[in-house]
DOTOR-563050 format. One record per residue (C-alpha): residue number from 0; residue in one letter; x, y, z. Coordinates in Angstrom, 3 decimals. Last residue first. Example, Ala and Ser with C-alpha at 12.3 -4.5 7.8 and 13.67 -1.06 7.14 Angstrom:
{1 'S' {13.670 -1.060 7.140}};
{0 'A' {12.300 -4.500 7.800}};
***
This chain:
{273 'X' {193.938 108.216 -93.325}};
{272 'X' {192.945 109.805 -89.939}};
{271 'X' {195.575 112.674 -91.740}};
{270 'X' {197.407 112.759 -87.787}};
{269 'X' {197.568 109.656 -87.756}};
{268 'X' {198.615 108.750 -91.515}};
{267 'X' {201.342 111.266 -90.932}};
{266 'X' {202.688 109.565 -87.292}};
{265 'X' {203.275 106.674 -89.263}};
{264 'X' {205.425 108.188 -92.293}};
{263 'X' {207.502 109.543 -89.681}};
{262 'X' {207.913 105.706 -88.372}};
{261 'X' {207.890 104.364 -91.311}};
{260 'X' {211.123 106.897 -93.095}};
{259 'X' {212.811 106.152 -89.567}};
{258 'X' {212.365 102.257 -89.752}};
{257 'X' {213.375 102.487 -93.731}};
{256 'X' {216.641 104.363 -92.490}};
{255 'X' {217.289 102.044 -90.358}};
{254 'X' {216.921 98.888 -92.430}};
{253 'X' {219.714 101.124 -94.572}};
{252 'X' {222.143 101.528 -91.614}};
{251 'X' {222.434 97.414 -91.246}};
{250 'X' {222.688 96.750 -87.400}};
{249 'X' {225.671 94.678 -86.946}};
{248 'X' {225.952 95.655 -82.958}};
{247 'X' {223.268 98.337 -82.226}};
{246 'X' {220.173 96.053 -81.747}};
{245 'X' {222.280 93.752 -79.193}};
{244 'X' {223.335 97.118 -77.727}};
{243 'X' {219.896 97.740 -77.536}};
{242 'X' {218.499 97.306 -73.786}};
{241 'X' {222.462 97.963 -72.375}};
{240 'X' {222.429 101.667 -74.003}};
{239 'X' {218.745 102.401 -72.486}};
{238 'X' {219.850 101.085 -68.530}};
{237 'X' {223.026 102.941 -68.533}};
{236 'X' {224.050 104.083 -65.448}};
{235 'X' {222.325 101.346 -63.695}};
{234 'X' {223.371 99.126 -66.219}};
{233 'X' {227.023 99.738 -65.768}};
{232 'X' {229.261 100.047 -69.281}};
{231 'X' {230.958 96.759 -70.207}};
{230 'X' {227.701 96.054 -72.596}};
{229 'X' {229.126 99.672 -73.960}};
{228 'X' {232.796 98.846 -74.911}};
{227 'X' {231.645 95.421 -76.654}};
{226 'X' {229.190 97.137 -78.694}};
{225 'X' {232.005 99.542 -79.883}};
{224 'X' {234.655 96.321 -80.435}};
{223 'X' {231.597 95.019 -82.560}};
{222 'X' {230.789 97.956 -84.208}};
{221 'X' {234.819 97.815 -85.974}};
{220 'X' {234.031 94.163 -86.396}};
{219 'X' {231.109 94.703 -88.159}};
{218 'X' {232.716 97.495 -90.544}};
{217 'X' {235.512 95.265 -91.299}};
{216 'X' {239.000 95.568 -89.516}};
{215 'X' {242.350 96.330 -91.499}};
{214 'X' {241.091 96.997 -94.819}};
{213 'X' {242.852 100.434 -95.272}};
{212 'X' {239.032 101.638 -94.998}};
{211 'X' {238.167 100.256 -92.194}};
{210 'X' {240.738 101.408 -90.654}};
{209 'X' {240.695 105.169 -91.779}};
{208 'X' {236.860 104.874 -90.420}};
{207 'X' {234.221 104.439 -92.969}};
{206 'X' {233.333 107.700 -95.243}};
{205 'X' {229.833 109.722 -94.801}};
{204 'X' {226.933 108.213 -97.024}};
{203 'X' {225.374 106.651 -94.524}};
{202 'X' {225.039 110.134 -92.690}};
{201 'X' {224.075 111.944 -95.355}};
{200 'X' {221.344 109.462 -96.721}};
{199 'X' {220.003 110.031 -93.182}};
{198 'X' {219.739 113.340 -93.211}};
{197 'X' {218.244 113.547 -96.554}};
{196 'X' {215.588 111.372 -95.940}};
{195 'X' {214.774 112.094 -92.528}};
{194 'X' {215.084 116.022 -93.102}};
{193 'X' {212.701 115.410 -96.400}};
{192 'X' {210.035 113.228 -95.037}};
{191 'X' {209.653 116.111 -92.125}};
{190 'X' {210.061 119.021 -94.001}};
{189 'X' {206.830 117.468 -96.299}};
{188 'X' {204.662 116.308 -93.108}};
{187 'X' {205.325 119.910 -91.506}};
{186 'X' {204.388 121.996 -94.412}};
{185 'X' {201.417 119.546 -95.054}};
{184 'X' {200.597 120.592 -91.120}};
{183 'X' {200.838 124.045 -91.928}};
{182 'X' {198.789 124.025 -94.807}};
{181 'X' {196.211 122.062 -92.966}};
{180 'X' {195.496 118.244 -93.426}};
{179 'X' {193.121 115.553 -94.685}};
{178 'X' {195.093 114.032 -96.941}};
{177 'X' {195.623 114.177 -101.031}};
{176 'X' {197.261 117.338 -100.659}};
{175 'X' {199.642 115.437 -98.839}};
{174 'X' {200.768 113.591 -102.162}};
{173 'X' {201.172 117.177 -103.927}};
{172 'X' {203.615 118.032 -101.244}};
{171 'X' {206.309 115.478 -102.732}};
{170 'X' {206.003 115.972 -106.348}};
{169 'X' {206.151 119.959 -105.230}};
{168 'X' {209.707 119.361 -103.523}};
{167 'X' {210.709 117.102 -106.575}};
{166 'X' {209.286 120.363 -108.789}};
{165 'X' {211.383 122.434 -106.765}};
{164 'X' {214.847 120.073 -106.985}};
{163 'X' {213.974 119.888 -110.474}};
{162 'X' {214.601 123.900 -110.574}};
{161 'X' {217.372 124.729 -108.295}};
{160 'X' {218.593 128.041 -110.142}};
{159 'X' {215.923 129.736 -107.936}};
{158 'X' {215.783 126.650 -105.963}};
{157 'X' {218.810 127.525 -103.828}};
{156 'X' {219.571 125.090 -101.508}};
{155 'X' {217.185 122.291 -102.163}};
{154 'X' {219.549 120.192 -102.126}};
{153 'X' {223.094 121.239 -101.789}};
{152 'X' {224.588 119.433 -98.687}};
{151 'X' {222.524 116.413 -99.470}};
{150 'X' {224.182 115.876 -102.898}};
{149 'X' {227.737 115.767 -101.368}};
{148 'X' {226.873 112.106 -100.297}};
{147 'X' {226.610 110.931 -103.718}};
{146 'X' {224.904 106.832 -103.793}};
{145 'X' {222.999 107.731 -100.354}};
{144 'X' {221.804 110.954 -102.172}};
{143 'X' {220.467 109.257 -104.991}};
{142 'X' {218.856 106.262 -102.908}};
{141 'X' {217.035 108.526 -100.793}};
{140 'X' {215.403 110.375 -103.752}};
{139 'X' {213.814 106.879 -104.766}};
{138 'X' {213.089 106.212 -100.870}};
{137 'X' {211.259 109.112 -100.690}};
{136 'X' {209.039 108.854 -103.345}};
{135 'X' {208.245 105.630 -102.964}};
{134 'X' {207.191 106.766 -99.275}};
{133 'X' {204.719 109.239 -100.754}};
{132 'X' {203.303 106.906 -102.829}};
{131 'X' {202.378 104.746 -99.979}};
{130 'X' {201.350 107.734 -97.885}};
{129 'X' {199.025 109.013 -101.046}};
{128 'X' {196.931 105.694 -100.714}};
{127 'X' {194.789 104.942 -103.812}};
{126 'X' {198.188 104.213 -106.139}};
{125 'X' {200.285 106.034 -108.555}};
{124 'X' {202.449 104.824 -111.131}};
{123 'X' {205.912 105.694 -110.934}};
{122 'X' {207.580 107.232 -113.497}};
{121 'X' {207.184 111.202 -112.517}};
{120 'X' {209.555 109.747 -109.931}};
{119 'X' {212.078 108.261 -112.321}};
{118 'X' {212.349 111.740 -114.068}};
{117 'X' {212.645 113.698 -110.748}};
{116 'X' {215.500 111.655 -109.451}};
{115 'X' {217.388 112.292 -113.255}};
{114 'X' {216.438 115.925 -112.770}};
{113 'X' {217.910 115.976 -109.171}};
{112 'X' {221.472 114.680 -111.039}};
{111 'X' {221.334 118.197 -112.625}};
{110 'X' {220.061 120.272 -109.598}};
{109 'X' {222.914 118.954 -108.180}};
{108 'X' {224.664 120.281 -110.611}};
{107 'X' {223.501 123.395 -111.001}};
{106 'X' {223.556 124.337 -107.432}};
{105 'X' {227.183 123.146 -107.530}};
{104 'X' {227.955 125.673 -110.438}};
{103 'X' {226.788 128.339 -108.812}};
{102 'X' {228.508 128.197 -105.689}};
{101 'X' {231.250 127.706 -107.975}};
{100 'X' {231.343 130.972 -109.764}};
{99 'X' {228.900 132.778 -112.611}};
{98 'X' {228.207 129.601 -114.716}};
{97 'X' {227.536 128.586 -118.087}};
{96 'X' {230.328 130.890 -120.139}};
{95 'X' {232.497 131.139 -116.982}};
{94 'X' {233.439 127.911 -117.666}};
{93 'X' {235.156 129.137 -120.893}};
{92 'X' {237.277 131.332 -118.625}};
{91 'X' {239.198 128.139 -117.368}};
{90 'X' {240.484 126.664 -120.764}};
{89 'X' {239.167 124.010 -122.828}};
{88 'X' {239.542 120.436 -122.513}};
{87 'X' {236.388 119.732 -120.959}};
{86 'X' {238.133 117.694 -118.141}};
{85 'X' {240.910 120.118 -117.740}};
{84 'X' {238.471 123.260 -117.252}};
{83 'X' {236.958 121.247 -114.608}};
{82 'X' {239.611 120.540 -113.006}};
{81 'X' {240.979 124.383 -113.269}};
{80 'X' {237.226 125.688 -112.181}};
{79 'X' {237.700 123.484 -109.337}};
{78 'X' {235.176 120.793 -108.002}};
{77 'X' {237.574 118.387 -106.015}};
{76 'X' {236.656 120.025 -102.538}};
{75 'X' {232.596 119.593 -103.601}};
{74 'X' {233.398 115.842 -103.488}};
{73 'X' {236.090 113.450 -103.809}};
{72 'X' {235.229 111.148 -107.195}};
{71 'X' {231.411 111.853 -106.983}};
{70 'X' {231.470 115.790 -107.284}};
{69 'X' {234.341 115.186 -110.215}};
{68 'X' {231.778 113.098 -112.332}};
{67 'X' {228.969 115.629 -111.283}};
{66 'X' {231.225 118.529 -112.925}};
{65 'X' {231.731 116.411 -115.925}};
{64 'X' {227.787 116.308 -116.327}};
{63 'X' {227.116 119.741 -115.442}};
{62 'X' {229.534 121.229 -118.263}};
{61 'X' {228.408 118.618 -120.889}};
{60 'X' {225.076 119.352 -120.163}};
{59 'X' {225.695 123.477 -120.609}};
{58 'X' {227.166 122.611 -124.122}};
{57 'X' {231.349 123.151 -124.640}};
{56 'X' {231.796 126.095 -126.923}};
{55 'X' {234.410 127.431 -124.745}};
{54 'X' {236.873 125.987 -126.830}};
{53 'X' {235.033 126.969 -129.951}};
{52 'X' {235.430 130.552 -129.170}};
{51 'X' {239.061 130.414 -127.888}};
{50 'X' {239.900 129.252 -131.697}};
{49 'X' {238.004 131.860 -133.189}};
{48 'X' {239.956 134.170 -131.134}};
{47 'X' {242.996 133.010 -132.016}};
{46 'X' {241.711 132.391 -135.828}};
{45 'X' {241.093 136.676 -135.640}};
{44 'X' {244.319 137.414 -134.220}};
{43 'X' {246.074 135.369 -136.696}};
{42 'X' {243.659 137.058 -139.386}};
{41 'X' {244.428 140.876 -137.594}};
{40 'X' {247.878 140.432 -137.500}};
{39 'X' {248.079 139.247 -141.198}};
{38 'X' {245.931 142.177 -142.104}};
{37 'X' {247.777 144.061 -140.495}};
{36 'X' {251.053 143.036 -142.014}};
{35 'X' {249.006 143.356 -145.822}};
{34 'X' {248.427 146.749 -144.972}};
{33 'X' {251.715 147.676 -143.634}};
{32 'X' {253.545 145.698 -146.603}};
{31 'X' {251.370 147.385 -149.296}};
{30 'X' {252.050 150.902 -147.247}};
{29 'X' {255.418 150.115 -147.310}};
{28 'X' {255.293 149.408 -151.339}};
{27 'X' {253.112 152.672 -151.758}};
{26 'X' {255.856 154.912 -149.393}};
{25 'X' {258.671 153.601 -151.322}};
{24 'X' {256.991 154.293 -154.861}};
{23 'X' {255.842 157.861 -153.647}};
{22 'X' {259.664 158.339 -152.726}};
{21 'X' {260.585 156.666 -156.300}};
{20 'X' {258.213 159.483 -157.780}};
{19 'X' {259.820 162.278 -155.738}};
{18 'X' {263.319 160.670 -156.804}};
{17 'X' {262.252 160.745 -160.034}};
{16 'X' {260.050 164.043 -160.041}};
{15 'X' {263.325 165.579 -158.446}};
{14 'X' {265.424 164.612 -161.075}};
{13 'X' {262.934 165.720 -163.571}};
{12 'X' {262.852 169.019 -162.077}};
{11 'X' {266.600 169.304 -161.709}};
{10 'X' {266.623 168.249 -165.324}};
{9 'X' {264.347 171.034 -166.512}};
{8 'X' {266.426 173.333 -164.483}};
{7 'X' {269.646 172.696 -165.968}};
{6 'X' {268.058 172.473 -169.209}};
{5 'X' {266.892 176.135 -168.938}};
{4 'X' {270.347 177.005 -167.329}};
{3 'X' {271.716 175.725 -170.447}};
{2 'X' {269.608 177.778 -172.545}};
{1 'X' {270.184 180.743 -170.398}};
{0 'X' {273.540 180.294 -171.294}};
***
């Protein structure tokens, strides 16, 4: 009896040491699954995230450069993160990579297309009358911003981040360093070339009218119905409007802008005895 019990026991034990070794089994073959599971999880997770890295591995110059392509097709409006984002084919946080917000990244690219100004500048050869240079100058950076309007509105604006548009700024000064003036009056000469330059460019660069645009009057008819309106106008009342509304009607914008530029210029050389 007690040798039956003795069994009895000895094959509860080994009963329990199976099932207690098919538990440990179990437990080994989920853990195998669990680890290999996470391991899966973490790989997918990890090529994910690879994946989002190289997407927002565009270059800073491929960044600017889309975002000036955008800028010319309908201006600062047109300049979303999303657009942008589209254009690089990546997603909208990789943008965030190069630039902090928008404001940002239109002071960058201006400042981009101001390099390209700054590089034809440093081109030029210089001559023995700083004025002269000084007007190359200008007219250089007044073609850029007559060819982009929107690049007016952000010149010069923040020259922390702005750094060609400084050194164009400094290109500029340096030829009235070359005159007889005071700091003040350098100051002056420099705000001056710049206001007529950019302002003008600006102005030129702003849209036609709706009709001229849908092509159904040309810009010289469009002054001439103005021109027309103001010779009807009483001299007496308007002695100054009836002395150039010859002047006024088919005036090309550019030839006015070089008259301006002169005329500033002018009053410089004066006031240098240059």
């Amino acid at each position: 009896m007690a040798r039956l019990q003795n069994r009895s026991d000895e094959g509860s034990r080994s009963s329990g040491e199976g099932r207690s070794g098919e538990g440990r089994a179990g437990e080994g073959r989920r853990s195998e699954a669990g680890r290999r599971s996470g391991e899966g999880r973490r790989s997918e997770a990890g090529r994910r995230s690879g994946e989002g890295r190289r997407r927002a591995s565009h270059s800073m110059e491929s960044v600017l450069t889309e975002a000036v392509a955008l800028l010319d097709e309908a201006g600062a409006p047109a300049l979303t993160f999303r657009a942008l984002a589209q254009r690089l084919g990546g997603g909208v946080a990789s943008i965030y990579w190069y630039v902090a917000n928008k404001e940002e990244l239109l002071d960058r690219a201006t400042d981009h297309v101001i390099g390209t100004v700054l590089a034809d500048i440093e081109k030029l050869p210089p001559s023995d009358d700083p004025i002269d240079d000084l007007r190359v100058m200008a007219v250089t950076l007044f073609d850029a911003i007559v060819d982009r309007p929107w690049l007016g509105a952000y010149f010069m604006r923040n020259t922390d981040v702005q750094g060609n548009s400084l050194r164009l700024y400094e290109e500029l000064g340096r030829q009235t360093l070359r005159l007889d003036l005071t700091a003040r009056q350098r100051f002056h000469a420099v705000s001056a070339v710049v206001g007529v330059v950019v302002g003008t460019a600006v102005d030129m660069g702003q849209e036609p009218p709706q009709e001229v645009l849908d092509g159904a009057t040309t810009r010289e008819e469009f002054l001439a119905r103005y021109a027309q309106s103001w010779r009807e106008l009483d001299p007496a009342d308007f002695p100054f409007v009836h002395e150039i509304v010859d002047e006024f009607d088919g005036h090309d914008d550019a030839d006015q802008f070089r008259s301006a530029l002169d005329l500033t210029l002018a009053g410089l050389r004066l006031q240098a005895g240059a």
